[in-house]
N, CA, C and O atoms as a CHARMM CRD file, in Angstrom:
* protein
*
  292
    1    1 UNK  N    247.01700  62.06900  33.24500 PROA 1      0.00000
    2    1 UNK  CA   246.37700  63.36600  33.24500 PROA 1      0.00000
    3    1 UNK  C    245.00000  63.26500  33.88700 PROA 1      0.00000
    4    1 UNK  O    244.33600  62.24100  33.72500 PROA 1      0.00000
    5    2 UNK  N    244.45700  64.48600  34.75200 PROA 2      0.00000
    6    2 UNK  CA   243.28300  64.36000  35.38400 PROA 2      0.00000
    7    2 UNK  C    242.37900  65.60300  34.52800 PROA 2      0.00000
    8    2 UNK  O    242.72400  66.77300  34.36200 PROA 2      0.00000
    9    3 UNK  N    241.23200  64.98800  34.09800 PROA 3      0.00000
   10    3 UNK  CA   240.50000  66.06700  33.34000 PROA 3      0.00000
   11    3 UNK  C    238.77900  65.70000  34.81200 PROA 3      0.00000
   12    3 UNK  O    238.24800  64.77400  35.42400 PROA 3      0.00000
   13    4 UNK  N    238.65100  67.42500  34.58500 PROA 4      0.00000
   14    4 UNK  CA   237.31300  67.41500  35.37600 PROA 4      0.00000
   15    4 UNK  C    236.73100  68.68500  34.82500 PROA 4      0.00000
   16    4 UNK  O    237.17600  69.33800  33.88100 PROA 4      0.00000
   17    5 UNK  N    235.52200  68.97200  35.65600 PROA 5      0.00000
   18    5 UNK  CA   234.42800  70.24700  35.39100 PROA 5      0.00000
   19    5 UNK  C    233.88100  70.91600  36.19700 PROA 5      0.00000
   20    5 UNK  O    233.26100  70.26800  37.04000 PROA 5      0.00000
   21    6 UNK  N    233.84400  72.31300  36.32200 PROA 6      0.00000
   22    6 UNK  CA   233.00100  72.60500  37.48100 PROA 6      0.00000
   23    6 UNK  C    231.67000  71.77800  37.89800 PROA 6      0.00000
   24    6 UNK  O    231.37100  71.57600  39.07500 PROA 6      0.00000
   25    7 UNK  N    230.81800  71.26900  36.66600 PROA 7      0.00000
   26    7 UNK  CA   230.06600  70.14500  37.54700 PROA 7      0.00000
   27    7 UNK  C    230.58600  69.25100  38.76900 PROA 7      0.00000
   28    7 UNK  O    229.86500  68.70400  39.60300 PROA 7      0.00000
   29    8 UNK  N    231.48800  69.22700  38.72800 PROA 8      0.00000
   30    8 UNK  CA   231.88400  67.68900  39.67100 PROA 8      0.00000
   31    8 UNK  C    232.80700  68.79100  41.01900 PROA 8      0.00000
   32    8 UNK  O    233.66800  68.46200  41.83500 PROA 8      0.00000
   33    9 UNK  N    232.28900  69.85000  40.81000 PROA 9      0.00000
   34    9 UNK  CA   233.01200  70.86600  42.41200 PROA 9      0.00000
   35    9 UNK  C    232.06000  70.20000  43.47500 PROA 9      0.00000
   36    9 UNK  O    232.67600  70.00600  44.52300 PROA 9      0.00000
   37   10 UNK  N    230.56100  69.73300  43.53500 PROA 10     0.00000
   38   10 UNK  CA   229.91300  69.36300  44.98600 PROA 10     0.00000
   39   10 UNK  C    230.74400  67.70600  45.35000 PROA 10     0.00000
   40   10 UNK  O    230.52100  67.11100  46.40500 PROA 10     0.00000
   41   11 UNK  N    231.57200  67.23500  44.40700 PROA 11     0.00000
   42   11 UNK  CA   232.15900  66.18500  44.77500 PROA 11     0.00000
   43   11 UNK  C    233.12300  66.50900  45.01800 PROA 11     0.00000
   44   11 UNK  O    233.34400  66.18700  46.18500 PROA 11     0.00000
   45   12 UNK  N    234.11900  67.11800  44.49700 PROA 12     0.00000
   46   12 UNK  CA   235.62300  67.56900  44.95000 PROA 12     0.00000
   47   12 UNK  C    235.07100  68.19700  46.47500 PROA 12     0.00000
   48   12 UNK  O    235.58600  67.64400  47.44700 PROA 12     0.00000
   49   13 UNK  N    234.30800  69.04000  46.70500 PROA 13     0.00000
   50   13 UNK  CA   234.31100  69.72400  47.85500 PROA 13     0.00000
   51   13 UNK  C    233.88200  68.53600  48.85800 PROA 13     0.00000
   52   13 UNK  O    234.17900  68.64600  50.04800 PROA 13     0.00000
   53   14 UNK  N    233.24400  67.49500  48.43100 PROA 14     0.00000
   54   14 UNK  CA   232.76600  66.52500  49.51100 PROA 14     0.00000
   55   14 UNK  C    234.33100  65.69500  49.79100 PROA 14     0.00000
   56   14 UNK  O    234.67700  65.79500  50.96900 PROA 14     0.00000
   57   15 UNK  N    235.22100  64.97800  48.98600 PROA 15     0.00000
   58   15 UNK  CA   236.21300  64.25900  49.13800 PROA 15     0.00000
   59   15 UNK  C    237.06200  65.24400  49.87200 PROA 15     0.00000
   60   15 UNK  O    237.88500  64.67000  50.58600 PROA 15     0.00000
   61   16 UNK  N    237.12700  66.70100  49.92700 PROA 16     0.00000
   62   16 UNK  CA   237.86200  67.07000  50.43200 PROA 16     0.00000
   63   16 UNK  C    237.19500  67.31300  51.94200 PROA 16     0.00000
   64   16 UNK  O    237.97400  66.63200  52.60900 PROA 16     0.00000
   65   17 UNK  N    236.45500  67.73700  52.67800 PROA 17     0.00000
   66   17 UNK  CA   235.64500  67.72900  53.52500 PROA 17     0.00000
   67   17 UNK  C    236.28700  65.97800  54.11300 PROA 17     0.00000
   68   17 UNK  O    237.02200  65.90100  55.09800 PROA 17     0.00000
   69   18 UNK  N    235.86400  64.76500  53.34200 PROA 18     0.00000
   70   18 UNK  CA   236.29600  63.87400  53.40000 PROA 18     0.00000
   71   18 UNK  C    237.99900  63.69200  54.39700 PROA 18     0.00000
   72   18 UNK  O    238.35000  63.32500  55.51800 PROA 18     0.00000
   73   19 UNK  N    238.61600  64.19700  53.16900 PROA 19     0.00000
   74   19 UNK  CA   240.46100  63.71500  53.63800 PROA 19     0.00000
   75   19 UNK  C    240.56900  65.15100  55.00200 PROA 19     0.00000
   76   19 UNK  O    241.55900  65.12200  55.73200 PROA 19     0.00000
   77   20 UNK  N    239.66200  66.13300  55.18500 PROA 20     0.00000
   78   20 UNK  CA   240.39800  66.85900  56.38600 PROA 20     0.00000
   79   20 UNK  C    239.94100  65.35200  57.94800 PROA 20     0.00000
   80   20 UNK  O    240.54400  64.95900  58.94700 PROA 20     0.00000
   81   21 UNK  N    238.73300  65.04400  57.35500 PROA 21     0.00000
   82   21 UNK  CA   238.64600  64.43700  58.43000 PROA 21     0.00000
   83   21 UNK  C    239.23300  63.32900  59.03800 PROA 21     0.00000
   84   21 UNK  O    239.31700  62.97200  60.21400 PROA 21     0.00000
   85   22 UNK  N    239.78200  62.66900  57.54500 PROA 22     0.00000
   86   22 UNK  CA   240.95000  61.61600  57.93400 PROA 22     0.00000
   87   22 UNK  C    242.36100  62.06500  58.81100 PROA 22     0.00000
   88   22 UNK  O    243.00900  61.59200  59.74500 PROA 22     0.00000
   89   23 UNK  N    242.41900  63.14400  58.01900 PROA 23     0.00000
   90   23 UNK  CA   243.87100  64.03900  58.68200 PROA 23     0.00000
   91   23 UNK  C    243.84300  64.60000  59.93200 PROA 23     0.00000
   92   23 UNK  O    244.96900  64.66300  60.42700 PROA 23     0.00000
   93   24 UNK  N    243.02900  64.99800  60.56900 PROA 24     0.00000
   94   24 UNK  CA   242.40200  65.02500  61.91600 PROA 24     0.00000
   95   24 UNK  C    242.62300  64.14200  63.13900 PROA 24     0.00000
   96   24 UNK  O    243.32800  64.28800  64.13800 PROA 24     0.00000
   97   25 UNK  N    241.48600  62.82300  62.59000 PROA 25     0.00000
   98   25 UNK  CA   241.40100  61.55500  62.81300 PROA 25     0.00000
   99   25 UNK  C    243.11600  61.46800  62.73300 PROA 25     0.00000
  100   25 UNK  O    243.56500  61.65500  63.86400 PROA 25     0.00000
  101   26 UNK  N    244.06100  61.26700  61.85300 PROA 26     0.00000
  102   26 UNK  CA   245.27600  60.76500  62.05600 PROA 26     0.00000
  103   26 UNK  C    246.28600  60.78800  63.07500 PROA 26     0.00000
  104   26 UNK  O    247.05700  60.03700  63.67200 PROA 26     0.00000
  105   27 UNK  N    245.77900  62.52400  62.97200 PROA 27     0.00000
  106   27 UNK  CA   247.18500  63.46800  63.39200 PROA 27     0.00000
  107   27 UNK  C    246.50500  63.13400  65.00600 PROA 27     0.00000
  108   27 UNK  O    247.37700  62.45100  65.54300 PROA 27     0.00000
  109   28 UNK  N    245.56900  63.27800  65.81300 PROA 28     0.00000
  110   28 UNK  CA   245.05500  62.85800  66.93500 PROA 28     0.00000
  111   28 UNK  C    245.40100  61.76200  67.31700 PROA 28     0.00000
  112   28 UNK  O    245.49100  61.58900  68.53300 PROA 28     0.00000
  113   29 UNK  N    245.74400  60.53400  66.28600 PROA 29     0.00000
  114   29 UNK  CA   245.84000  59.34800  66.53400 PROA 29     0.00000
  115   29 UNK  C    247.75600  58.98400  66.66500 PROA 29     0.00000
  116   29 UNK  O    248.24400  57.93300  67.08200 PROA 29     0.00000
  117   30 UNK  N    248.61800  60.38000  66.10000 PROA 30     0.00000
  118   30 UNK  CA   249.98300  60.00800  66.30400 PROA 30     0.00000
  119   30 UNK  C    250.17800  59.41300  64.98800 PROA 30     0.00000
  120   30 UNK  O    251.30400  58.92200  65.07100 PROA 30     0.00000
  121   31 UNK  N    249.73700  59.18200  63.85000 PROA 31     0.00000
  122   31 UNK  CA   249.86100  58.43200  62.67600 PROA 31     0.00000
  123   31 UNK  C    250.01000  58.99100  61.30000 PROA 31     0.00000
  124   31 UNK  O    249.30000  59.00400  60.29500 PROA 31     0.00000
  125   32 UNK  N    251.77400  59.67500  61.77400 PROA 32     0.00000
  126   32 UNK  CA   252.11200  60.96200  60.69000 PROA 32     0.00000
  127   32 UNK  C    252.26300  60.82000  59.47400 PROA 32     0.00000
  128   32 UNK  O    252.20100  61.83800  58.78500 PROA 32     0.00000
  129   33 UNK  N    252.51900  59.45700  58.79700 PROA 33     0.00000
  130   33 UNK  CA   252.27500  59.13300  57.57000 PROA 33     0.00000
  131   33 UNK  C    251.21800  59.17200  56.76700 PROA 33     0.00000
  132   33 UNK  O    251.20000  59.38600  55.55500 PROA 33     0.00000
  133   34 UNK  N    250.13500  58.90700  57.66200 PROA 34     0.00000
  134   34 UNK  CA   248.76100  58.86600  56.70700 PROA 34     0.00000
  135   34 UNK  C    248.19900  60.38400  57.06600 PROA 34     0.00000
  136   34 UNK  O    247.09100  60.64600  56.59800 PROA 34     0.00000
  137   35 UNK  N    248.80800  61.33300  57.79600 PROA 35     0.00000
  138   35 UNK  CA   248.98700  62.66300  57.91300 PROA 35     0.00000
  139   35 UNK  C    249.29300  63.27300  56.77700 PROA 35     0.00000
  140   35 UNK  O    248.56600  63.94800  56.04800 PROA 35     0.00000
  141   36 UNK  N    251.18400  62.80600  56.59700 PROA 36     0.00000
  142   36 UNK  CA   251.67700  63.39100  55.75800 PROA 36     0.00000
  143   36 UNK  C    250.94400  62.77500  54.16900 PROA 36     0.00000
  144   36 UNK  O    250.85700  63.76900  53.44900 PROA 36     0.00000
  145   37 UNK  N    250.47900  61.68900  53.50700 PROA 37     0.00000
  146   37 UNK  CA   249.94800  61.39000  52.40900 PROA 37     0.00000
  147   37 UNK  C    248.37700  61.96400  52.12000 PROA 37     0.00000
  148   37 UNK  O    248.01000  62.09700  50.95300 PROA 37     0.00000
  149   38 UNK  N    247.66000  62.22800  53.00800 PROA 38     0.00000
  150   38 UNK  CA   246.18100  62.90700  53.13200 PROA 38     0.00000
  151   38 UNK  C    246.52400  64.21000  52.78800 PROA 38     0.00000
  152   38 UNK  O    246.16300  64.83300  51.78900 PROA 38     0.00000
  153   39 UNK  N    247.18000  64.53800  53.60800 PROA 39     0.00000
  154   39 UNK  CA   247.66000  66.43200  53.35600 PROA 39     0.00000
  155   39 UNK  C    248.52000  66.58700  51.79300 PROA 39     0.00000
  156   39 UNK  O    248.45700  67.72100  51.31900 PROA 39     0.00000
  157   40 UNK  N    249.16100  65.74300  51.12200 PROA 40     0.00000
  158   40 UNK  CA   249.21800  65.84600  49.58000 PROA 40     0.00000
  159   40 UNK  C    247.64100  65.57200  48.77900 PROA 40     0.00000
  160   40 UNK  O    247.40500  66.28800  47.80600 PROA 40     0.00000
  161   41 UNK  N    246.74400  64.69200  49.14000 PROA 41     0.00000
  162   41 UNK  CA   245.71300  64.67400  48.47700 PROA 41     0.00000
  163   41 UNK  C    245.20800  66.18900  49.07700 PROA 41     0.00000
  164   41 UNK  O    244.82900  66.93300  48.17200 PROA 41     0.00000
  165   42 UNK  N    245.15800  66.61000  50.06400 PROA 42     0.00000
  166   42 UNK  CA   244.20800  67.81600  50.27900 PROA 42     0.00000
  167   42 UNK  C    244.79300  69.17600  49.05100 PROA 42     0.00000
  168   42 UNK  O    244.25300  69.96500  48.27500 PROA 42     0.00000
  169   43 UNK  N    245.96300  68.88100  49.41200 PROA 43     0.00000
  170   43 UNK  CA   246.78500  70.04600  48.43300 PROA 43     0.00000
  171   43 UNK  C    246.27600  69.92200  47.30400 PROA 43     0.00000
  172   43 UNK  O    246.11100  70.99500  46.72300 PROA 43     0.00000
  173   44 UNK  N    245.93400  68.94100  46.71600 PROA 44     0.00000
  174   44 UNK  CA   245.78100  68.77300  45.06100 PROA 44     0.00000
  175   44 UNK  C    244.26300  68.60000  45.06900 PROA 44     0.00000
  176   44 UNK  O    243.87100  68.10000  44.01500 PROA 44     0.00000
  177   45 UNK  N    243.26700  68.87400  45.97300 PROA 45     0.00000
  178   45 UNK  CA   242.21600  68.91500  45.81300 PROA 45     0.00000
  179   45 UNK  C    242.06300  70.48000  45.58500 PROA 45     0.00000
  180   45 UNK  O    241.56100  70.96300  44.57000 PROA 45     0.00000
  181   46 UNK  N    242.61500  71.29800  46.78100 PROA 46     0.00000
  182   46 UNK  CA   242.55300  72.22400  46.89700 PROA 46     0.00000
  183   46 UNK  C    242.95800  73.45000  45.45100 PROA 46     0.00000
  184   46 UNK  O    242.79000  74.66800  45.39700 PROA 46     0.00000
  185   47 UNK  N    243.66900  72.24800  44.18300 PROA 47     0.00000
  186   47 UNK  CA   244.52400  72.76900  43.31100 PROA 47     0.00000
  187   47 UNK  C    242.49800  72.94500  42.76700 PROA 47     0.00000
  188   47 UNK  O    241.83700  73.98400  42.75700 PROA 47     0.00000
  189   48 UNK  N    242.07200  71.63900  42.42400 PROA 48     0.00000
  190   48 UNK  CA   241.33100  71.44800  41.65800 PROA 48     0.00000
  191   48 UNK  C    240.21600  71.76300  42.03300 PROA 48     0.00000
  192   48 UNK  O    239.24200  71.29700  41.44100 PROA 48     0.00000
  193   49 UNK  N    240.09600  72.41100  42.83700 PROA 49     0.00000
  194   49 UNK  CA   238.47700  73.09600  43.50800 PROA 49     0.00000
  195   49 UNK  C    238.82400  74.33900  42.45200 PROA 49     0.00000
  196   49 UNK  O    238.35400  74.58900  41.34200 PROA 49     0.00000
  197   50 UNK  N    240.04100  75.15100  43.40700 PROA 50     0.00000
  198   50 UNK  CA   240.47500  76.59700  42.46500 PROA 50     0.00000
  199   50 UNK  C    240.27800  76.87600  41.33800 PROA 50     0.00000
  200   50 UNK  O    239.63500  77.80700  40.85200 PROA 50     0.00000
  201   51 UNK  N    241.20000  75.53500  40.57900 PROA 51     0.00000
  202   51 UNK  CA   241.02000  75.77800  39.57900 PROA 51     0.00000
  203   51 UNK  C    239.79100  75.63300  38.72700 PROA 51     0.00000
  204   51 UNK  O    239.67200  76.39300  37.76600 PROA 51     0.00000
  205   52 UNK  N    238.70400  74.58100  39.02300 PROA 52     0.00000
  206   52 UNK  CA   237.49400  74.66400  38.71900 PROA 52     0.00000
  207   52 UNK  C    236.74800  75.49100  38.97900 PROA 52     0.00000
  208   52 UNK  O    235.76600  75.59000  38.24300 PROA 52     0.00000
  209   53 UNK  N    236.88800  76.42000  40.10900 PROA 53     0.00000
  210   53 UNK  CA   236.26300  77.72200  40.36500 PROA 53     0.00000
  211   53 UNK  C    236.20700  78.90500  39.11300 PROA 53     0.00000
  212   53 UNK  O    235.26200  79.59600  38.73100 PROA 53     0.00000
  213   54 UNK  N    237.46900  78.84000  38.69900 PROA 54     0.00000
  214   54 UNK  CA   237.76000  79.81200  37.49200 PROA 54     0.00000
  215   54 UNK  C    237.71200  79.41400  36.54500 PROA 54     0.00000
  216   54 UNK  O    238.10400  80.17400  35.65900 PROA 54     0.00000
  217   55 UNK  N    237.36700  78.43000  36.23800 PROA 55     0.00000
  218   55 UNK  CA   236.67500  77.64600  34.80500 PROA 55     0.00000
  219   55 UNK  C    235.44700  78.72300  34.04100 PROA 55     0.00000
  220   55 UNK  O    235.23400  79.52100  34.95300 PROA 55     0.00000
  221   56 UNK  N    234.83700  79.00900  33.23700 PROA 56     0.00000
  222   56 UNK  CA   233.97200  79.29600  32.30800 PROA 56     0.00000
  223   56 UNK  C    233.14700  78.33600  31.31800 PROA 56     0.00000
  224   56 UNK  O    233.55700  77.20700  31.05000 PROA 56     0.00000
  225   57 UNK  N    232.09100  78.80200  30.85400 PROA 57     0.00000
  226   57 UNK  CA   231.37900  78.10300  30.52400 PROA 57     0.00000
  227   57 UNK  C    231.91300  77.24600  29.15300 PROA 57     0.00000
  228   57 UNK  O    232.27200  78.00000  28.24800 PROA 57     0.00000
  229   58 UNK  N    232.01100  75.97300  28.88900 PROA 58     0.00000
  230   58 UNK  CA   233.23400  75.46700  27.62900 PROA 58     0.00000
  231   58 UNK  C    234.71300  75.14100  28.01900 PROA 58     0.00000
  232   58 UNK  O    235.53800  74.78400  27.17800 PROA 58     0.00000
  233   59 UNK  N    234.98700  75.28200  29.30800 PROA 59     0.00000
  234   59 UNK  CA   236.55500  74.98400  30.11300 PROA 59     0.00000
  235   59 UNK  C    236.10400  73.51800  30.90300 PROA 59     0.00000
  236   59 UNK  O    234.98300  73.13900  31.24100 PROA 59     0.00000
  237   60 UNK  N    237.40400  72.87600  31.04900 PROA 60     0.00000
  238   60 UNK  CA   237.67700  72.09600  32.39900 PROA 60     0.00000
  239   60 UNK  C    238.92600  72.33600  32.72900 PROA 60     0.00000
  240   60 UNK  O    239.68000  73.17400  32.23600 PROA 60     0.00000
  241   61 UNK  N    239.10400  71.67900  33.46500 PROA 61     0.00000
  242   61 UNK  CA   240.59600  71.35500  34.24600 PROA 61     0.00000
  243   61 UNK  C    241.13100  70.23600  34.23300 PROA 61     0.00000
  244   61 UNK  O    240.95100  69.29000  34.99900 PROA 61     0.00000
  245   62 UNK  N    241.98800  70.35800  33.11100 PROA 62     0.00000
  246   62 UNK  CA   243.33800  69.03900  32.37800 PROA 62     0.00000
  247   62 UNK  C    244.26100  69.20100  32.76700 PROA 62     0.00000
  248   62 UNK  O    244.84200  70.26600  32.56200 PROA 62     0.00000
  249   63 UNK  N    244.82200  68.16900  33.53200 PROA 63     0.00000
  250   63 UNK  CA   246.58800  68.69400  33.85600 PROA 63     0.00000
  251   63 UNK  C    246.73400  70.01400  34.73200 PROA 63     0.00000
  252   63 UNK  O    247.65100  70.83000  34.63800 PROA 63     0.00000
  253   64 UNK  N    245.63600  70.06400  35.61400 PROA 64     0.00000
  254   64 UNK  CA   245.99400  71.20200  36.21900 PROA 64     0.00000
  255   64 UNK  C    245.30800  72.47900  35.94900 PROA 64     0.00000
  256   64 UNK  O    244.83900  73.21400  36.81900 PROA 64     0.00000
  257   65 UNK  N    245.28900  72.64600  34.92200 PROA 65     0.00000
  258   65 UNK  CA   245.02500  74.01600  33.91800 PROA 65     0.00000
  259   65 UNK  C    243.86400  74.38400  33.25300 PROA 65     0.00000
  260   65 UNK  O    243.64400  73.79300  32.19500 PROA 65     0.00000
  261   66 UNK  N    242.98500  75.31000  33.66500 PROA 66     0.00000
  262   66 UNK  CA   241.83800  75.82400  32.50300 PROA 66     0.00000
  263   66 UNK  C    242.00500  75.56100  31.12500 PROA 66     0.00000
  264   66 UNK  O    243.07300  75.94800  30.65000 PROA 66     0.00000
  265   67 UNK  N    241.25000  75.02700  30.40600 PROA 67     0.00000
  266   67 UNK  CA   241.39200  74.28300  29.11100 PROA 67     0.00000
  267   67 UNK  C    240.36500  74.10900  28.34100 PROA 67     0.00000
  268   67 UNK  O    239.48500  73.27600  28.55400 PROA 67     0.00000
  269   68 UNK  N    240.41400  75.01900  27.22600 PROA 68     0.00000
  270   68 UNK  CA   238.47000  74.46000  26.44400 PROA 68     0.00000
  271   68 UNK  C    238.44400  73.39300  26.26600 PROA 68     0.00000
  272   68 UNK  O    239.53000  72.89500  25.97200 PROA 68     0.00000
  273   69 UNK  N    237.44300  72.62200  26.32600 PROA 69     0.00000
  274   69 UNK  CA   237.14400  71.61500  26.46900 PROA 69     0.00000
  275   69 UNK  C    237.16100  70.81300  24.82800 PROA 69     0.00000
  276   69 UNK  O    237.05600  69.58700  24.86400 PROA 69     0.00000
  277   70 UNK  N    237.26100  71.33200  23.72900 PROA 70     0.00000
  278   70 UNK  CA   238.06800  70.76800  22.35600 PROA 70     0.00000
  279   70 UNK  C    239.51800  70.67900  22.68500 PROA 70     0.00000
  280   70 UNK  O    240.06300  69.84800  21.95900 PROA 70     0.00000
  281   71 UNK  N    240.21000  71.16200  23.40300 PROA 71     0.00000
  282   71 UNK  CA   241.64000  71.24300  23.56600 PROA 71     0.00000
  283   71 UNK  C    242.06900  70.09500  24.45300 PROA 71     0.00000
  284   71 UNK  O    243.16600  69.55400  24.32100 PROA 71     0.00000
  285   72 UNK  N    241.16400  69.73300  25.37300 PROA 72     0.00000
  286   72 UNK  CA   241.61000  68.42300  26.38000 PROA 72     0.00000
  287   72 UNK  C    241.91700  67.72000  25.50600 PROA 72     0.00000
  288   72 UNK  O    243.06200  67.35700  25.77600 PROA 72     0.00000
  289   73 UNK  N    241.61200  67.28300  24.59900 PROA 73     0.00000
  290   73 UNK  CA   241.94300  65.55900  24.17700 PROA 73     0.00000
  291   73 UNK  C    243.33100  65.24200  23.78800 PROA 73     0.00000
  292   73 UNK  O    243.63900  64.08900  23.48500 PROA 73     0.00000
């Protein structure tokens, strides 16, 4: 299970910033595997930006999902 917080969105947004540029870099380079495995991390960054976007004050994001933060454990 992945638990996070909207605190940690200037890092999700940096790793993702991060993997477009690998995927770029790849797909330029002909090297569709590390294409196709970057573009699943982007997807699931992209889950966890969102979903940290709509977080509230006392939420994170466990498993995907807005979650008060007594309820993660």
């Amino acid at each position: 299970m992945f638990l996070t917080t909207p605190e940690f969105l200037p890092q999700h947004r940096d790793q993702r910033g991060r993997t477009l540029t690998i995927i770029e870099s790849a797909r330029a380079a002909g090297h569709d595997r590390i294409v196709e495995k970057n573009t699943t991390i982007l997807d699931n960054l992209d889950k966890i930006i969102t979903t940290c976007e709509s977080c509230d004050d006392g939420e994170v994001v466990f498993g995907g999902k807005v979650a008060q933060l007594d309820d993660a454990s």
